[in-house]
C-alpha positions as CSV (number, residue, x, y, z in Angstrom):
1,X,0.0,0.0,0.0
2,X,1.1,3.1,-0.8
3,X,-0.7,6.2,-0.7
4,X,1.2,9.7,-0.4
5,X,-0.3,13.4,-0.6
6,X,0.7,13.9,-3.9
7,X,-1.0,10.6,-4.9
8,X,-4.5,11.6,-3.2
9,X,-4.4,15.2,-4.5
10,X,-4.3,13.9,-8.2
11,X,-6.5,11.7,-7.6
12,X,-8.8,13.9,-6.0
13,X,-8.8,16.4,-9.3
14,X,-8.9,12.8,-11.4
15,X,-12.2,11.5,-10.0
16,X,-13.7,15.2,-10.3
17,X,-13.0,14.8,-14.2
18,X,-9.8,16.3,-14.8
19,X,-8.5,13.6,-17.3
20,X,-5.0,14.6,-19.3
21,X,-1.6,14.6,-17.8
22,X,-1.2,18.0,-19.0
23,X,-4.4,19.1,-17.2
24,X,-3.3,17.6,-14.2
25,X,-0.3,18.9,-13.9
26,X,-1.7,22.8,-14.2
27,X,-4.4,21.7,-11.8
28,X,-1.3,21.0,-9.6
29,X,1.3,23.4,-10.0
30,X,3.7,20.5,-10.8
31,X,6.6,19.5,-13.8
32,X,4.8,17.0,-16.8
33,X,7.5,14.9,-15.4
34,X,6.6,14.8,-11.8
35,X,3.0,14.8,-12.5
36,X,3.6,11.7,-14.5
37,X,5.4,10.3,-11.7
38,X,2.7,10.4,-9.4
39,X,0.4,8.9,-12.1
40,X,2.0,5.8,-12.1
41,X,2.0,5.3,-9.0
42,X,-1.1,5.3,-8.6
43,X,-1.9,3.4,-12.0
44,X,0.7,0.8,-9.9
45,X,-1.9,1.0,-6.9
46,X,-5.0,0.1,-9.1
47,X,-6.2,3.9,-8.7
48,X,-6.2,4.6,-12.2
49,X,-6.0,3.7,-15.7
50,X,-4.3,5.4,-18.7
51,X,-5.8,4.9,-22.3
52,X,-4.9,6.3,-25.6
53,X,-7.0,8.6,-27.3
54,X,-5.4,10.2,-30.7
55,X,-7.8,13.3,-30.6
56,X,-5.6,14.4,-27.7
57,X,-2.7,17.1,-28.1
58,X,0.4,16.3,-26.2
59,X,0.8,12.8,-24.5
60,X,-2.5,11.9,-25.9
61,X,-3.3,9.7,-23.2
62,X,-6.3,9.9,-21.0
63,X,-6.7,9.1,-17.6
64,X,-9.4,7.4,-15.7
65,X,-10.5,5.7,-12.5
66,X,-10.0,2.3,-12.6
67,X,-12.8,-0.3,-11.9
68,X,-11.3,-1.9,-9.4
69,X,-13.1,-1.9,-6.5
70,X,-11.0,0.6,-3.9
71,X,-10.7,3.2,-6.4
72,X,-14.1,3.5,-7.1
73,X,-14.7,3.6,-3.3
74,X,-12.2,6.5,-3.1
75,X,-13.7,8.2,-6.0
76,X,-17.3,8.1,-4.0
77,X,-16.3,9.2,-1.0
78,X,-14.0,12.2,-2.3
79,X,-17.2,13.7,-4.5
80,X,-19.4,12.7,-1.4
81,X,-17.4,14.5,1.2
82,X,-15.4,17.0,-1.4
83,X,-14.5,19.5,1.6
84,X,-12.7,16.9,3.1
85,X,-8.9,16.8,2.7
86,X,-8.3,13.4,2.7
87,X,-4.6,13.9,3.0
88,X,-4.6,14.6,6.3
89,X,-6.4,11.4,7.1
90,X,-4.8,9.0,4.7
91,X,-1.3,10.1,3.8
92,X,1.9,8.2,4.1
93,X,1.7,5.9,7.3
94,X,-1.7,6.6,8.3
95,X,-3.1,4.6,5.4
96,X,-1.0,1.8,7.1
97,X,-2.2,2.2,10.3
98,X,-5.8,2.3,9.0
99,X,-5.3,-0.5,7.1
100,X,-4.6,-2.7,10.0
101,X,-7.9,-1.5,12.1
102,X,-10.2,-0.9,9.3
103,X,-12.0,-4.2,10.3
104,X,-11.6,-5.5,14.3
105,X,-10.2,-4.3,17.5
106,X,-6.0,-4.1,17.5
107,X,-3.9,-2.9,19.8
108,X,-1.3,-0.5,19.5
109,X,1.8,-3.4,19.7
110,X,0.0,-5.3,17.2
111,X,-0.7,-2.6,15.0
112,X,3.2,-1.9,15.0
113,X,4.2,-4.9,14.5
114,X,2.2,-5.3,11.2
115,X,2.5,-2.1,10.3
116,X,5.8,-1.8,10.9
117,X,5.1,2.0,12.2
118,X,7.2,3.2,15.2
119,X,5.1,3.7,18.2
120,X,6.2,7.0,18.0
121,X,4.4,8.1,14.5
122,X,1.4,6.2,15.4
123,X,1.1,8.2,18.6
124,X,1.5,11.6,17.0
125,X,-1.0,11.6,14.8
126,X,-3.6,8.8,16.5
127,X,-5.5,11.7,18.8
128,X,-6.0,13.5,15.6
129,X,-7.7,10.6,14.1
130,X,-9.5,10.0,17.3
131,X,-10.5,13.6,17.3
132,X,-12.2,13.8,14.2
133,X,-14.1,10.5,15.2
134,X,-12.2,8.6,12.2
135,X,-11.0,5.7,15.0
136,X,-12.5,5.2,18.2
137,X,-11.0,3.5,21.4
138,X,-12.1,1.1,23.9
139,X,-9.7,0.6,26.8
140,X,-6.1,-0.4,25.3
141,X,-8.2,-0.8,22.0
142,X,-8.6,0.9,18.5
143,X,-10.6,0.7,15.3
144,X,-12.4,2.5,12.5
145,X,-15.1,3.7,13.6
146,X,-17.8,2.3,11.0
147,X,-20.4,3.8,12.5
148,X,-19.3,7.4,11.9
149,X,-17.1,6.5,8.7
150,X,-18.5,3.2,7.3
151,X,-17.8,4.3,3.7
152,X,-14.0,4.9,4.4
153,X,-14.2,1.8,6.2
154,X,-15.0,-0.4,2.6
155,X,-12.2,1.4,0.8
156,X,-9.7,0.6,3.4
157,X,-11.1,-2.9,3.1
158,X,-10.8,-2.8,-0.6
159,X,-7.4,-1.8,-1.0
160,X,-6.2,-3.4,1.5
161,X,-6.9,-7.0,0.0
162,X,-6.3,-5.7,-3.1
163,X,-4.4,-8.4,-5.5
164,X,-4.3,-9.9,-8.7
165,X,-3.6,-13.2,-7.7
166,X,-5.7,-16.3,-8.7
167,X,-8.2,-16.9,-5.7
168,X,-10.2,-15.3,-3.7
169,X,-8.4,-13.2,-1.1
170,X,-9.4,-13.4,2.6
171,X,-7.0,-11.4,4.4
172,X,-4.0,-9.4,3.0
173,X,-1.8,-6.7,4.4
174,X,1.1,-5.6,2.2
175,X,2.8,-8.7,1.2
176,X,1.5,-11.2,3.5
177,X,-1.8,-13.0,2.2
178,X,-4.5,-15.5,3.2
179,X,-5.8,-16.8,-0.4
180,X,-8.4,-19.6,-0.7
181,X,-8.3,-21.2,-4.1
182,X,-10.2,-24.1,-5.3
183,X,-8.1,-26.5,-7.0
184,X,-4.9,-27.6,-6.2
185,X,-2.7,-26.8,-9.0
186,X,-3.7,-23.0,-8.2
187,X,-2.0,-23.7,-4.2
188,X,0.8,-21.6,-3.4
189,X,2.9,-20.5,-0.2
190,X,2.2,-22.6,2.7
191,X,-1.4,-24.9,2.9
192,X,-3.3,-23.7,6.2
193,X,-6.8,-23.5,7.9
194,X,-8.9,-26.8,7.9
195,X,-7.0,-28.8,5.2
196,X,-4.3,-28.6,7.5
197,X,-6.2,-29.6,10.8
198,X,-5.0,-33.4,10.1
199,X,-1.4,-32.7,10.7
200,X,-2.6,-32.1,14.5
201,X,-5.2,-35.0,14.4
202,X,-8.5,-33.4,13.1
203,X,-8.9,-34.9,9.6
204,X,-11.2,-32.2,7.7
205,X,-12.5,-33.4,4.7
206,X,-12.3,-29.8,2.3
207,X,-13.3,-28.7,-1.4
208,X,-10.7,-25.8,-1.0
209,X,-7.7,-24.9,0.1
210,X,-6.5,-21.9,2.1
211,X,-3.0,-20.4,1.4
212,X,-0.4,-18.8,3.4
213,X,1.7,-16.4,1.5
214,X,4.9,-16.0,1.6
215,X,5.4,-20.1,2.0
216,X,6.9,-20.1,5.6
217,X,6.2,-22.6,9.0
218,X,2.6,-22.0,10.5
219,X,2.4,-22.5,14.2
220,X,-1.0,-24.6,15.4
221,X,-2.5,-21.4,16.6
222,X,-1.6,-19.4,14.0
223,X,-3.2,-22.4,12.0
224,X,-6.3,-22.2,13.9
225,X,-6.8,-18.8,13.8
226,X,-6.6,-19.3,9.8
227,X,-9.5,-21.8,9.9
228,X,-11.5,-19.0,11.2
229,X,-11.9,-17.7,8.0
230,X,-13.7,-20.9,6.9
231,X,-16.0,-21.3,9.8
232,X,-19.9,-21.3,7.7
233,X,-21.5,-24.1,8.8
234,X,-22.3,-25.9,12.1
235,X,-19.8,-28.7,10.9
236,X,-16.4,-26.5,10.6
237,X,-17.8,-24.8,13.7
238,X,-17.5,-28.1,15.9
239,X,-14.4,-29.1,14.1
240,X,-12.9,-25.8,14.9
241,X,-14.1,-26.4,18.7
242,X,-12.3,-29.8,19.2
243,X,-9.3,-28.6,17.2
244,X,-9.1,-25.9,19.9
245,X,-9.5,-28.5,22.6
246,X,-7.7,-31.6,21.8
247,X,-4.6,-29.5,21.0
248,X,-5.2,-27.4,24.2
249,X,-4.1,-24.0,22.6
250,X,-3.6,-21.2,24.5
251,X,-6.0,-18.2,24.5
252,X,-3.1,-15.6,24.8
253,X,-1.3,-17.0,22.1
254,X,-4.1,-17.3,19.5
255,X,-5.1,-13.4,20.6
256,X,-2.1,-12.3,19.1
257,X,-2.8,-13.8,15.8
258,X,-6.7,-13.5,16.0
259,X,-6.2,-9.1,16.0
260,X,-3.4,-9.7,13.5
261,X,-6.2,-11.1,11.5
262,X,-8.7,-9.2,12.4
263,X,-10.5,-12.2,14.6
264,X,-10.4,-10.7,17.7
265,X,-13.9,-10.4,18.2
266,X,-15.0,-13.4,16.4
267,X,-12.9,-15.7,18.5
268,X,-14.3,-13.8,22.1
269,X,-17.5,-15.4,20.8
270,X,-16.2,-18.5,19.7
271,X,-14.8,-19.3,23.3
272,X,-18.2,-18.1,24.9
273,X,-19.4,-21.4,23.2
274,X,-17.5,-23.6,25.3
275,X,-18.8,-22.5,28.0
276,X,-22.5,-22.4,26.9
277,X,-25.0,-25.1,28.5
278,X,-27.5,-24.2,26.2
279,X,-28.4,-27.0,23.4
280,X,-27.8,-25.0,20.6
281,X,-26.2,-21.4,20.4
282,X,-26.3,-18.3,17.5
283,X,-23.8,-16.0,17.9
284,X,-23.7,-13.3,15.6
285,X,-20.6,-14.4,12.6
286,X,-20.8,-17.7,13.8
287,X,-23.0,-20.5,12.5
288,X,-25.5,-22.4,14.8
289,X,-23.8,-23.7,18.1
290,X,-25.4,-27.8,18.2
291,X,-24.3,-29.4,21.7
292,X,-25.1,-32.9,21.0
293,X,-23.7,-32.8,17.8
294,X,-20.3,-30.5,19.5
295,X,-19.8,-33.7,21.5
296,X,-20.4,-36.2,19.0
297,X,-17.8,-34.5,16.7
298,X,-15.5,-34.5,19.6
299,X,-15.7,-38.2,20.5
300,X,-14.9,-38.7,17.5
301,X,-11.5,-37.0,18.0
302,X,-10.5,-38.6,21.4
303,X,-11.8,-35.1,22.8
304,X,-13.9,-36.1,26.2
305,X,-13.5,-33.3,28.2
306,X,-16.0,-31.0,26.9
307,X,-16.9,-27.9,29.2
């Protein structure tokens, strides 16, 4: 991700129909050549698209927002709030700190270590962000605040898992990626989630397969926390339980991956279930919670001592 002021002030002019690099770069005070700078990065972001057009004078290229689906998102929200400079909420680093609590609660450690902000820059301009309600805080706890700002919520989404990879992308920041694909001549990096439950003695029987990438070792709870991206029916969800018991994982160590991954609050509920008596449990993101069939699954597994 990459997102500087330059970048969001041409794109700002851009999506409000300014369309030639010659245009641009007397809508911006800048050089042809630093204006097309700052065009390809942003055509290398996915922001926009060039096209040739010979009824142009000059470069006789055009320029567009792309399709893709963060820079439409951008393009919406900068004509919807257009008195907004987004600079001040987007540039540089703060896009990166966004990024990583545009979807769940993070702490501030976490969110530096994925980052990879200093404490230091996140702390200079975090009451700022807080301030104009664009994050909001509960105890040692940050995220977007969707309620005030659900629309810049989708584009940090958006671009964030941006990718032209083969799959369907269910987490990505930067170059680290969680990519289900459905055949196995599309698998790359490392093979995670429920198709990987066996190698810890849950065999899961799966029509896809969930990628790591980069290929690297995947702890258990790192593992686990994976597989709760492909928790969506009753079945998965019982599997997921006795995976959790049988291998007795540790809840500190699988919060530190579940706000990596933006599972923080999903796996709060997931554990509520093991201590449920009820027969069967909803939980809002989970599927239905089935006792009797929890503890058949887990027999099953050599798991007996069910809460």
């Amino acid at each position: 991700m990459k997102l500087t002021t330059p970048m969001i002030k041409a794109f700002a002019h851009i999506a409000h129909g300014v369309s030639t690099i010659e245009s641009l770069a007397r809508a911006e005070h800048k050089s042809l050549n630093r204006i097309t700078e700052i065009v390809q990065d942003l055509g290398k972001e996915g922001f926009i698209v060039k096209k040739r057009n010979p009824r142009l004078k000059g470069s006789r290229l055009s320029i567009e927002v792309a399709s893709t689906i963060h820079a439409v998102k951008l393009r919406n929200i900068m004509i919807e709030y257009s008195s907004i400079h987004f600079e001040e909420i987007l540039a540089d680093s703060k896009i990166l700190f966004l990024a990583a609590v545009c979807e769940d609660w993070m702490d501030i450690p976490t969110a530096t270590r994925l980052s990879k902000i200093s404490r230091y820059a996140i702390d200079r301009y975090r009451p700022r962000l807080k301030n104009r309600g664009v994050i909001i805080r509960q105890k040692n706890l940050y995220k977007v605040n969707e309620l005030a700002w659900h629309s810049l919520k989708e584009f940090l989404i958006a671009y964030k898992n941006y990718s032209q990879l083969n799959g369907i992308v269910q987490w990505k920041y930067q170059d680290d990626i969680l990519l289900e694909v459905d055949r196995e001549n599309l698998i790359q990096g490392t093979v995670t989630g429920l198709a990987d439950y066996d190698r810890y003695g849950v065999q899961v029987g799966t029509v896809t397969f969930l990628c790591a990438l980069p290929k690297r070792e995947v702890s258990k709870e790192e593992l686990f926390v994976h597989s709760l991206f492909e928790i969506d029916d009753p079945r998965t969800l019982h599997l997921a339980l006795t995976f959790y018991l049988k291998n007795k994982l540790a809840y500190k160590k699988i919060m530190q991956f579940a706000m990596k991954y933006s599972k923080y609050t999903l796996f709060k509920r997931f554990v509520t279930l093991l201590k449920a008596k009820e027969d069967k449990v909803r939980l809002e993101g989970l599927p239905t919670f089935d006792r009797k069939d929890f503890i058949r699954i887990a027999h099953m597994y050599g798991v007996y001592d069910v809460p």
